[in-house]
N, C-alpha and C positions, 0 to 999 in steps of 0.2 A: 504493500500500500504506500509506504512512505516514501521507495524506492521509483515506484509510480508518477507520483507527485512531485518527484525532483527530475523526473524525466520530462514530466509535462512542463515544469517552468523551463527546462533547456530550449525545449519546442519555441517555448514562447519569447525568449531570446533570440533565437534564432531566427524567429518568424518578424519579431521587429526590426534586428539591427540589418537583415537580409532586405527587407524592404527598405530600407535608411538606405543603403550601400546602392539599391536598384537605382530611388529615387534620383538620389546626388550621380549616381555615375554617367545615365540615361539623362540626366539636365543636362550637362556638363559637354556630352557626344551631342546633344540637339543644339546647342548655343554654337560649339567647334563647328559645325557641318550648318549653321547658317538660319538655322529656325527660330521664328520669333518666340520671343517671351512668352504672347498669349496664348500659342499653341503649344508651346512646355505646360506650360499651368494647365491648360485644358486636358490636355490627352497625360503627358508621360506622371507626372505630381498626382492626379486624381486618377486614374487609373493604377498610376503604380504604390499608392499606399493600402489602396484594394487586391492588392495581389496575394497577399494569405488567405484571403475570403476566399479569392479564386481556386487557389490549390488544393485547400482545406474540402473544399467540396467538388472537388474532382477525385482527389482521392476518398472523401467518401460514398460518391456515389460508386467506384471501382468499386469499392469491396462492399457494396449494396446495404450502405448504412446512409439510407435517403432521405432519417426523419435528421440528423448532425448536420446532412449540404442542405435542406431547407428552412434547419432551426439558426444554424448560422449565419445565414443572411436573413432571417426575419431579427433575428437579435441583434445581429450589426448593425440593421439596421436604427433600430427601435435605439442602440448602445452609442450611435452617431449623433444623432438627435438629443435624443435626453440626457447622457451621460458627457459627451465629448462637447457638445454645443454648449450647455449647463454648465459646465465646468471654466468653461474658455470664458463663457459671458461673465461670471464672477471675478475672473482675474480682472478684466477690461468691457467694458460695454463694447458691445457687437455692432458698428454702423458699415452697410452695405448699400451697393447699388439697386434701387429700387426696382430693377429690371429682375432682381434675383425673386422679390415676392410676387412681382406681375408674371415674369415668366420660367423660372427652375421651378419654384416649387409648385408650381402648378403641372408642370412635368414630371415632376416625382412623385407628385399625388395620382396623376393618370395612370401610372406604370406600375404603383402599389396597388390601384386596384385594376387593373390587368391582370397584372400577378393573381388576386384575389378571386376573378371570374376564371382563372386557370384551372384552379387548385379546388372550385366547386366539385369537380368529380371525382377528387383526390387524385389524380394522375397528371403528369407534365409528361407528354409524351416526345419522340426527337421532333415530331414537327411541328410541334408548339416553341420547342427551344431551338430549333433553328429558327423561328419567328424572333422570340425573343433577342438572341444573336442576332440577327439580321437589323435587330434596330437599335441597340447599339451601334452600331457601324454607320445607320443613318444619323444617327444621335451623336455621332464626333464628328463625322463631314458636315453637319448642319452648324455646330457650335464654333468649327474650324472657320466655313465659311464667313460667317457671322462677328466672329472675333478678327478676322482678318479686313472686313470692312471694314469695322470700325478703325481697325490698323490707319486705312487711306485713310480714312475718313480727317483720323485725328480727333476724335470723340475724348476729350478731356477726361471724365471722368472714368467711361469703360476702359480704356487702354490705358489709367495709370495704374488700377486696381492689378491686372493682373502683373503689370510689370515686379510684383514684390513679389511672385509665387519665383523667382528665382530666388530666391533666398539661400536655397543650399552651394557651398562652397564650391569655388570654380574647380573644376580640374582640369590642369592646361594639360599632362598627355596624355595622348590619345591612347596608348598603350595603359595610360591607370583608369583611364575613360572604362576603357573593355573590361578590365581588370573588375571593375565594381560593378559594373554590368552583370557576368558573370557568377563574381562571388556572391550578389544581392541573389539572382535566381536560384545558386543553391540554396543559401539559406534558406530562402523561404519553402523553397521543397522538401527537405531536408530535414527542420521547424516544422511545417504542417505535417508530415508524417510523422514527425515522434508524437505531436500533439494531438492526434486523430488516435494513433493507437494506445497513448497512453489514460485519453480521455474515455475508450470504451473500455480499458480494463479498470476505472475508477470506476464506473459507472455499475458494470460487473458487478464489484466487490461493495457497492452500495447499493445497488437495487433498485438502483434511479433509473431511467426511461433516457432514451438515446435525444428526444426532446429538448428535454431539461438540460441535459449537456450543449447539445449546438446551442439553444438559448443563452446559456450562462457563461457556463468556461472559456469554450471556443470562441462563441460571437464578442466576448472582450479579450482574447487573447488576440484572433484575427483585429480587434479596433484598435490596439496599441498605435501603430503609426498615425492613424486620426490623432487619436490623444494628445501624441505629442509635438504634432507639428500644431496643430490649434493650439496649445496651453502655451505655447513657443509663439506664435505669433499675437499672443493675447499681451504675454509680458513686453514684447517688442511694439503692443500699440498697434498692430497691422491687421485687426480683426475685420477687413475689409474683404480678402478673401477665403475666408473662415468657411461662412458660410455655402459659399457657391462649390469649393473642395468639397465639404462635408453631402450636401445636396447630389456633386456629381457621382460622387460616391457612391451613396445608395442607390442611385438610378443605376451606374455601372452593375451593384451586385446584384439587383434582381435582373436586368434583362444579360448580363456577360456570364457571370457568375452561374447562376441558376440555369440559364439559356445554358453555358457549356455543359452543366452536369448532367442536363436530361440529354444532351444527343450522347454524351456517352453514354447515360445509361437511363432510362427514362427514371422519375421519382415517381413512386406511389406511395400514398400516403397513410398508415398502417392506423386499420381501426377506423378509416372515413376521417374525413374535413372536420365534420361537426364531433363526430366521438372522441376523438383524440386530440381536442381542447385546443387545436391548432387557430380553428377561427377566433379564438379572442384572441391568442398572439398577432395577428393578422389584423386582430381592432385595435391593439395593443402598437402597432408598424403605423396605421392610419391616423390613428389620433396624435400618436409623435410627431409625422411627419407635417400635417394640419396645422400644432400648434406655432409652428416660427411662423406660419402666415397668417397667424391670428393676430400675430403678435407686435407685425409689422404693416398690418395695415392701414395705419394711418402713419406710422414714421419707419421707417428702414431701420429701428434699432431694437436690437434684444440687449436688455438692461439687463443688472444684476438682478434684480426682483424676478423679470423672465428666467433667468438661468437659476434660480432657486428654486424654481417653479418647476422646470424641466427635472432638476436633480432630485427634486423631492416622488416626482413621475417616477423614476428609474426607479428610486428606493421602492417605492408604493409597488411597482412592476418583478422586481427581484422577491418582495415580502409573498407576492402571490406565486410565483413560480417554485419558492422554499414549501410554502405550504399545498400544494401541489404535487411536489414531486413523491410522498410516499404512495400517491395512489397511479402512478406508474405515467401523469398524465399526457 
């Protein structure tokens, strides 16, 4: 058991500082080879601190452990939001670009319940999750596009926000460019696998439901690089792109994330949608994601009061999953 537990936090080392190393190496080869800021920030930074999410449930859906790849991004999700945003807005109040409450999370709220009309028959089968994938892929050419306009444009306030998602340190060669590249991707495969199999032998040995793991352990072991690049840019005052990382985030891990583990291996959902207490986690994804646009609609900012709010959500959300978990839910 103990031996367990100290394997799952190696995981979880490894599955943070392996995304750190992606993030910074993969900036660093996009800046050298000529690509704008906005398009770092957009695609390599918000996709590549989702990259345990990713792995995490690829490898579980391989070994046909499909309630961990769907509990894990319903928890990352739900752990992005309430946990990671709630935390950041504490350090520093949150002011963003208004276009993030007019148009991301209205994007991320479509795409959670997508997800949710999926998941009605308790099955993501592959040509649902080639859909899924499929729109991701429209969903970075559309934001590429979009952010590179405003590039010409010269749109003052769009184009200075994401200029600070370059934050991670330059690497001028191109040979440590690779280098981290590289050692980021094992890590994090490497990481998600010890913490996938460490996390069903805990689970095992307690009697807890494959659920209640991707929910809890996983979905904040895969959140750590949220965490700390938001709790990092809150103390630095740049809670500017906090928000729209975090947002893109979740939208990556339900339609990339999810989308890749059903064509490996399709997900079914043990016990039904409704029996297997999945759909409140899924109210549980919806009302997190809802409230930063509650919260911003009349000013672009999440105050400390919001992020107390949120944090106290998590806590309220962890209290019902503890009491929960002995009835296998």
């Amino acid at each position: 058991m103990v031996l367990n537990l100290l394997f799952c936090g190696i995981g979880f080392i490894l599955l943070y500082y392996g995304a750190e190393w992606l993030v910074k190496g993969s900036s660093s080869l996009a800046k050298s080879l000529g690509v704008t800021p906005i398009v770092i920030g957009l695609t390599v930074v918000a996709f590549g601190t989702s990259a345990p999410e990713l792995v995490v449930s690829l490898i579980s859906a391989i070994k046909g452990k499909s309630m961990i790849a769907v509990g894990n991004v319903v928890g990352s999700n739900v752990c992005n939001i309430a946990l990671v945003l709630g935390a950041a807005a504490l350090f520093q109040p949150i002011a963003c670009d208004p276009s993030v409450a007019k148009r991301d999370i209205p994007i991320m709220l479509g795409v959670s319940l997508y997800l949710l009309v999926l998941s009605l028959d308790s099955h993501i089968g592959r040509i649902e999750g080639v859909a899924l994938f499929a729109g991701i892929i429209l969903y970075t050419f559309w934001n590429y596009h979009s952010a590179t306009g405003k590039t010409r444009i010269g749109a003052g306030v769009a184009s200075a926000a994401p200029e600070r998602i370059e934050e991670p340190v330059y690497i001028e060669s191109k040979r440590k460019q690779v280098i981290y590249v590289l050692a980021g991707i094992i890590g994090v495969i490497f990481g998600a696998q010890i913490v996938v199999e460490s996390a069903v032998k805990v689970m095992t040995i307690l009697g807890v439901s494959e659920k209640f793991i991707g929910l809890t352990i996983v979905a904040f072991g895969t959140s750590l690089p949220e965490l700390a690049t938001s709790v990092v840019a809150a103390i630095r005052k740049e809670m500017d792109i906090s928000i729209g990382n975090l947002v893109g985030s979740n939208v990556f891990n339900i339609m990339s994330v999810l989308g890749a583990a059903s064509i490996v291996r399709p997900i079914t959902i043990p016990g039904g949608f409704i029996e297997s207490g999945l759909a409140v986690d899924y109210g549980v994804m919806m009302m997190t994601s809802f409230m930063p646009w509650l919260m911003m609609r009349k000013s672009p900012v999440i105050t400390r009061g919001h992020g107390l709010i949120l944090l106290m959500c998590y806590l309220g959300y962890l209290a019902y999953l503890v009491w929960k978990a002995p009835v296998g839910g």
